[in-house]
C-alpha positions in Angstrom: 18.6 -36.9 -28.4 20.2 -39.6 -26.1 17.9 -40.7 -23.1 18.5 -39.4 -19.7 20.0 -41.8 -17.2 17.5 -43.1 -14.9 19.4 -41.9 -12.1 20.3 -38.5 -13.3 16.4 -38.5 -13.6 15.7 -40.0 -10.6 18.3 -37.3 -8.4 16.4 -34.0 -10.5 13.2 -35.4 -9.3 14.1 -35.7 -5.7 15.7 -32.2 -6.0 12.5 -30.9 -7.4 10.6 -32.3 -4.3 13.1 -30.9 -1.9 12.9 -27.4 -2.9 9.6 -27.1 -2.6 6.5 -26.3 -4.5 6.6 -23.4 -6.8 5.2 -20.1 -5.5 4.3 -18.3 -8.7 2.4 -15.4 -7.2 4.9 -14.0 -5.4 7.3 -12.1 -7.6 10.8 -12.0 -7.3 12.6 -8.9 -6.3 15.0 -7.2 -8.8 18.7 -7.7 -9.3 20.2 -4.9 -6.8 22.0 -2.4 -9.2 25.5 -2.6 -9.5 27.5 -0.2 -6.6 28.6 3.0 -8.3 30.2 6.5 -6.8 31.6 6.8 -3.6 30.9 4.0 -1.0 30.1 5.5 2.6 30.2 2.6 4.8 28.9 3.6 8.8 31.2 1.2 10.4 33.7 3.7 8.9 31.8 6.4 11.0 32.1 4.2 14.1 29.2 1.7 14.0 28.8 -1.0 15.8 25.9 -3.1 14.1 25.3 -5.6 17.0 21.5 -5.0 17.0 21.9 -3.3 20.9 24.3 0.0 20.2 22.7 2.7 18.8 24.5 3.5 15.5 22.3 6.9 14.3 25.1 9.2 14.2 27.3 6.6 12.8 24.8 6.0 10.0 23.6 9.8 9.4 27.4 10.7 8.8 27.6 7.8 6.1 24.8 9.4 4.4 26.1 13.4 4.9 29.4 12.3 3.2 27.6 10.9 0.4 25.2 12.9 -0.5 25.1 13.3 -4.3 28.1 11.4 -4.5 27.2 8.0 -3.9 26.4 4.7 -1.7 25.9 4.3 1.5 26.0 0.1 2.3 25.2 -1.8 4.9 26.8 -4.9 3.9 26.0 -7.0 6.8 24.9 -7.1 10.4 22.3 -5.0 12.6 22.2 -1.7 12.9 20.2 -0.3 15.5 18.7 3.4 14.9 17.2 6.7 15.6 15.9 8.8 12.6 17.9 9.3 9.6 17.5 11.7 7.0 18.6 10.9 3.4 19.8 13.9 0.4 20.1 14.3 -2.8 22.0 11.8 -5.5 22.3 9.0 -2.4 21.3 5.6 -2.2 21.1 3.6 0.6 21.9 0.0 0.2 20.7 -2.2 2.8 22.6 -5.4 1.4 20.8 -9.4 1.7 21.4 -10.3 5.0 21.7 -6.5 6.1 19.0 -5.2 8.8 18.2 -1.4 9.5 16.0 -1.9 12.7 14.5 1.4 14.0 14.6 1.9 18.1 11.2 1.7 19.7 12.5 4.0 22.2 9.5 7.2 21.8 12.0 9.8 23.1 13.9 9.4 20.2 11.5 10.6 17.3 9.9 13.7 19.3 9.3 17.2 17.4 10.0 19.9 19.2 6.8 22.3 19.3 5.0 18.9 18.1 3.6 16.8 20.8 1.1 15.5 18.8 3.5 14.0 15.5 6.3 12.0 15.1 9.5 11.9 12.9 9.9 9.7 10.1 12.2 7.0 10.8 13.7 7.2 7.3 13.1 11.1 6.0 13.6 12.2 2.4 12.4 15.8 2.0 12.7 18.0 -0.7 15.0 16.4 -2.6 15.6 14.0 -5.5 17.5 11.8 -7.5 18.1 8.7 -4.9 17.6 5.3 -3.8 16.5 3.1 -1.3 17.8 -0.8 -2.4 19.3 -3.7 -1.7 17.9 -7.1 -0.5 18.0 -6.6 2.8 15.4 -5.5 6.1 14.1 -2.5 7.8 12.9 -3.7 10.8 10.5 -1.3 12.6 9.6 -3.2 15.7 6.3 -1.9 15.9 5.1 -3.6 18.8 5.4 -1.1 21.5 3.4 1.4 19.4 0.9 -1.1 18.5 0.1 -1.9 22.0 -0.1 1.5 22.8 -2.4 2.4 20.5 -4.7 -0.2 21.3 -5.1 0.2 25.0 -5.5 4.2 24.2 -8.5 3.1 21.6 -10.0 0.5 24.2 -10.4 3.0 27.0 -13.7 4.5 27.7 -14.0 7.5 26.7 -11.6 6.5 23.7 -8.3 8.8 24.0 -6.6 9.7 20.8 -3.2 7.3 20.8 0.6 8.6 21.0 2.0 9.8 17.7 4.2 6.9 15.7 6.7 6.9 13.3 6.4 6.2 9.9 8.7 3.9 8.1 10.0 5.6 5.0 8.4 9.2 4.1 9.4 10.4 0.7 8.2 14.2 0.8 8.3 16.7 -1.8 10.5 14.6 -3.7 11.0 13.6 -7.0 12.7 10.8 -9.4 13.5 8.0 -6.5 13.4 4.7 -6.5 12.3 2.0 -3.6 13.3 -1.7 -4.7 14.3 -5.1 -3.3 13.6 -4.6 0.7 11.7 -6.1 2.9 9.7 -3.9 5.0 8.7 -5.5 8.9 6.5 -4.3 11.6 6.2 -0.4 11.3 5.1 1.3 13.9 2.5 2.9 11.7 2.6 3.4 7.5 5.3 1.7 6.0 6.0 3.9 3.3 4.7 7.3 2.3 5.3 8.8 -0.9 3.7 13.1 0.2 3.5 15.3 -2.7 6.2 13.2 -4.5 6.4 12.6 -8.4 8.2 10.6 -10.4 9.0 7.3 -7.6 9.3 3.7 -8.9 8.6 0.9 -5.9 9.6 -2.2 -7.5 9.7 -5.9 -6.0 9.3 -4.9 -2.2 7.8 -7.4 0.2 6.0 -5.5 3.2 4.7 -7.4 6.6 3.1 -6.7 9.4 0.8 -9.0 11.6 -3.0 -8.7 10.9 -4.3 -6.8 14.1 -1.3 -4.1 13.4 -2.9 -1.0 13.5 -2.3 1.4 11.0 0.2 -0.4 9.0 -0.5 0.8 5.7 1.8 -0.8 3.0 1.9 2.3 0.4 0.8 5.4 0.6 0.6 7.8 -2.6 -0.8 10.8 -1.4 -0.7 14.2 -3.2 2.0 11.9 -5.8 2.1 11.5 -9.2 3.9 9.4 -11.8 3.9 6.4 -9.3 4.9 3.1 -10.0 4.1 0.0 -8.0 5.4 -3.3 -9.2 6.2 -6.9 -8.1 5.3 -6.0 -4.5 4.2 -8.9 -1.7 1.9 -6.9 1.0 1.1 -8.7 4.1 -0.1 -6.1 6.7 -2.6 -4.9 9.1 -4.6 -2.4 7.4 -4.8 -0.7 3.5 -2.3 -2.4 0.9 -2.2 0.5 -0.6 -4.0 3.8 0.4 -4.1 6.4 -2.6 -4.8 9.6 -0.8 -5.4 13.5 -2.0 -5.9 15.9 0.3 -6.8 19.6 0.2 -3.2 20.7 -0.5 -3.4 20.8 -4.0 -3.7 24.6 -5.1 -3.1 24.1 -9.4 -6.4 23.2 -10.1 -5.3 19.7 -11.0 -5.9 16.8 -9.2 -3.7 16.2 -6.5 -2.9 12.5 -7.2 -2.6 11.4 -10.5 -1.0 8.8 -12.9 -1.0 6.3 -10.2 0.5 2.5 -11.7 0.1 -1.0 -9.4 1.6 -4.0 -11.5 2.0 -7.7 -11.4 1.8 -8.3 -7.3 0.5 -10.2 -4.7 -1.4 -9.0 -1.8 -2.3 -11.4 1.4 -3.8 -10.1 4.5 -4.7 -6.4 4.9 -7.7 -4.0 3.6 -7.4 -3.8 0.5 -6.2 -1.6 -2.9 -7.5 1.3 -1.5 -8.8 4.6 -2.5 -9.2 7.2 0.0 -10.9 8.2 2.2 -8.9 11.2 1.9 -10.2 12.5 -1.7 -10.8 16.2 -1.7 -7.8 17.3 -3.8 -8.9 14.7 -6.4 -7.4 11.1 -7.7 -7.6 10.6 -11.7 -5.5 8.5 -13.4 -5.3 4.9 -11.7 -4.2 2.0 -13.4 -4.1 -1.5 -10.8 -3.1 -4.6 -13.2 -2.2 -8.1 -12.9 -2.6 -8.3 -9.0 -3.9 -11.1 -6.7 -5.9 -10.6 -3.5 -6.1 -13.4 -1.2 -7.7 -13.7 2.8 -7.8 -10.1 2.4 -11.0 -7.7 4.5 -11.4 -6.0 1.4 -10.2 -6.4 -2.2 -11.0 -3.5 -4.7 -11.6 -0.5 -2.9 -12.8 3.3 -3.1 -13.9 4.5 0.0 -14.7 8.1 0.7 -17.7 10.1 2.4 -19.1 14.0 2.9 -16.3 16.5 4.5 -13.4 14.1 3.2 -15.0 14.4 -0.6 -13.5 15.1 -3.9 -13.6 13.6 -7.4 -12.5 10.5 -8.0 -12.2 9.1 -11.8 -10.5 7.4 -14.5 -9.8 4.5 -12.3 -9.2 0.7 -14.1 -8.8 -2.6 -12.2 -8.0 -5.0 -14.6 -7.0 -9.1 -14.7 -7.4 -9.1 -11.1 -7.7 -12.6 -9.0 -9.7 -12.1 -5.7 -10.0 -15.5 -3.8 -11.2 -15.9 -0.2 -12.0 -11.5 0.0 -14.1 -10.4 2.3 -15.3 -7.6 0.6 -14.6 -8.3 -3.1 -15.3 -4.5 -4.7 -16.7 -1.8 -2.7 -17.0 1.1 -3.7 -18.6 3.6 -1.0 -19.4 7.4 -0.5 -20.3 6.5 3.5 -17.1 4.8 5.1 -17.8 4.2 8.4 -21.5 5.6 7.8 -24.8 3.6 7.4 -26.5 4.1 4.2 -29.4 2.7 4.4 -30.9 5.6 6.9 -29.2 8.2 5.1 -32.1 10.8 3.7 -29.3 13.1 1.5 -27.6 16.1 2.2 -27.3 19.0 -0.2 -24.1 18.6 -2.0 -21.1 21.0 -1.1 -17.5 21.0 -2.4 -16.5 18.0 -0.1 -19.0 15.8 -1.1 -17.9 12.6 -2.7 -18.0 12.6 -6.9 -17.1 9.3 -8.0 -17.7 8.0 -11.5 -15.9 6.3 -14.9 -14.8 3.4 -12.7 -14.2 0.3 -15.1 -13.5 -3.3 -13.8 -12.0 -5.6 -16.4 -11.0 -9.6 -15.8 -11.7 -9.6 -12.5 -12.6 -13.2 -10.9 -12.4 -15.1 -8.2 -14.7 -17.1 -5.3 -14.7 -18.0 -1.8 -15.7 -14.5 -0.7 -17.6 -13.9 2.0 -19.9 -11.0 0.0 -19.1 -9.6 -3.4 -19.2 -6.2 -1.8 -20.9 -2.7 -2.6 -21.7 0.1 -5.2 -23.3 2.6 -3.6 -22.9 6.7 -3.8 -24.9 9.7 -2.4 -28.6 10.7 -3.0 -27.2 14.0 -3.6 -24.7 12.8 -6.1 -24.8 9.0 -7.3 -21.8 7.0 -8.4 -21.8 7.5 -12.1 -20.1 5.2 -15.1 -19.1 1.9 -13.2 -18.6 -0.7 -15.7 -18.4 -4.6 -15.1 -16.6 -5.9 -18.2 -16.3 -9.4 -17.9 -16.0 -10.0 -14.0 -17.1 -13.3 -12.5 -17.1 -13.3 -9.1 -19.0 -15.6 -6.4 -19.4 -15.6 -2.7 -21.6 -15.9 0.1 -23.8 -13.1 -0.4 -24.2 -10.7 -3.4 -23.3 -7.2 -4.2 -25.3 -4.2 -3.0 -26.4 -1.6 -5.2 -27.5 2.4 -4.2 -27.3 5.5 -5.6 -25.2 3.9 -8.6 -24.8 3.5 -12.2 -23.9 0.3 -13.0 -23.2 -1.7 -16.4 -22.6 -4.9 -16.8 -20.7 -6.5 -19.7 -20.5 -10.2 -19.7 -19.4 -12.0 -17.0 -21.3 -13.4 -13.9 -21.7 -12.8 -10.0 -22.9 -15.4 -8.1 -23.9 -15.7 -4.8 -25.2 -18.6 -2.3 -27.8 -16.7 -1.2 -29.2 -16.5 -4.9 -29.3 -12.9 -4.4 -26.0 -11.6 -6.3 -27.6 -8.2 -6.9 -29.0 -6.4 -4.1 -30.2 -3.1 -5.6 -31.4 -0.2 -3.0 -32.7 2.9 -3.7 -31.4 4.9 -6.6 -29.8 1.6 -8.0 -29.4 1.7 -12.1 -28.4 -1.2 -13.3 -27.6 -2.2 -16.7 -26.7 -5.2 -19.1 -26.7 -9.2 -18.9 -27.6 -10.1 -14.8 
């Protein structure tokens, strides 16, 4: 092979430094798919997109004429918006360089009969077979919301805050997929997939600033077959919130088969379960993930009244630096345990149990977290297979089955098992 000139080596080097280091934990988004069908473009429809005209009608008749035909692009600019509605066989392609930024203006996402709720910004209901892509933005420009749910929260007595818009609901809809966006400042969730099946999410960034109330990254609630892959979530509250609710009537559990892949996520409360669990969540799978500067890492949080079974649930090579809560796993959200006497147990009460944890490291965290279920009804089957974790202070035990398998926790305290009442604990400490 014949040597490299010096120079030649000398000019990759200096490119190398230029560029940057490497960021290998956040995933790159996917190659948008190629354009196919009939193209609906919304300047076609009259739309201005200078960021200051509204262009909702403009961009709603783009998607009418292309429902199950097609694509509806925006190729470039911003297009200021109301609520829009998406069908059947459509996808929306919001092109790189391309932003979709939702009004802030409350009049326009009213429901007539509804004081109390507001519409989606981007509605999908009922239907299937379409797409959400591209490389471009939806800017939400939640500020105005977030402001005005924080003075209504820091009034004495505490009044209950105006409704908001979600970002993207996907309801009663089936084989979709969500890839390649960016996601900014909703005014509330980002993305709600409600009694939904078959929906792949694939190399989405979401962001919101830390105190943004509300902004959930992804929601699965009542959903099954869900996919979650290469994501980047950096938000005010739950990366992800899987939810079931009482809606589910086939004696199955309402959320099921629930995938989270190879993904990064920053600030924000964590990969949640719950609290919403009555209709039941079996069938999670979260895989190859890093949490980083997060309030909480692992999460299943649920308590009495907002109760249902939770199982089948696997976290596995999972990275939690810096958490502040590294696993918890809790049938009292919001509740104090430790003066709980027990209840007697009713069909809302919290059943949470065959809850593995596999690979999971990390340090820096504040407190390794919690374990603790009900006197009435214990967390049951939590295994620690192989999870080294170390922080500040240790993790709490109650009311909870646990096993460890290899492994270690460490804490500074030298306490890294704190075990309460009704605390089983099993295996190599």
């Amino acid at each position: 092979m014949p040597a490299i000139p010096a120079a030649v080596l000398a000019a990759a080097v200096l490119a190398l430094l230029a560029a940057g280091p490497a960021m290998p934990d956040a995933p790159a988004p996917p190659a948008p798919a190629k354009l196919s069908g009939v193209i609906c473009k919304p300047e076609d429809h009259g739309a201005r997109r200078d960021g200051s005209t509204l262009d909702t009608a403009a961009i709603q008749k783009a998607l009418d004429a292309c429902a199950k035909k097609g694509t509806v692009l925006l190729a470039g600019g911003t297009y200021l918006s109301g609520p829009l509605r998406m069908h059947s066989g459509e996808t929306l392609r919001i092109e790189a360089g391309a932003v979709l930024m939702a009004s802030d203006d409350p009049a326009l996402y009213g429901i007539p009969g509804k004081p109390n709720k507001a519409q989606a910004f981007i509605l999908a209901d009922g239907v299937h077979d379409l797409a959400l892509s591209g490389g471009g933005t939806i800017e939400g420009q939640g500020r105005r919301w977030w402001d005005a749910a924080n003075a209504a929260r820091a009034e004495t007595p505490k009044r209950k805050p105006p409704p908001r818009p979600r970002l993207i609901v996907l309801r009663g809809v089936h084989d979709a997929r969500v890839e390649g966006l960016t996601l900014k400042n909703a005014p509330m969730f980002n993305l709600v997939t409600d009694g939904s099946e078959r929906i792949v999410i694939d190399g989405v960034t979401i962001l919101a600033p830390a105190d943004s109330p509300n902004t959930d990254g992804i929601d699965p609630t009542n959903s099954r077959h869900i996919t979650i892959r290469n994501v980047v979530i950096d938000t005010g509250d739950d990366h992800i919130a899987i939810k079931a609710d009482k809606r589910a009537a086939d004696g199955q559990p309402a959320t099921s088969d629930i995938t989270i892949t190879d993904s990064v996520f920053r600030e924000g409360h964590g990969v949640s379960i719950g609290s919403d669990t009555q209709g039941g969540v079996r069938g999670v799978l979260v895989e190859r993930v890093t949490i980083t500067g997060a309030d909480n890492g692992l999460r299943i949080k649920t308590r009495r009244g907002r109760g249902g079974e939770v199982s089948g649930v696997t976290y596995r090579d999972v990275k939690l630096t810096n958490v502040k809560h590294a696993i918890r796993i809790t049938s009292y959200y919001q509740q104090d345990a430790d003066t709980d006497p027990g209840q007697p147990a009713g069909p809302d009460t919290p059943d949470i149990h065959d809850i593995r944890f596999e690979a999971v490291s990390g340090d820096g965290n504040p407190s390794l977290g919690e374990v603790r279920g009900l006197p009435e009804r214990p967390v049951r089957g939590i295994v620690f297979d192989r999870v080294t974790l170390s922080g500040a202070t240790g993790l709490t035990v109650g009311n909870a089955e646990l096993a460890l398998k290899g492994g270690r926790l460490t804490s500074n305290d030298g306490q890294a098992l704190v075990e309460r009442a009704g605390a089983q604990v099993s295996g190599q400490r």
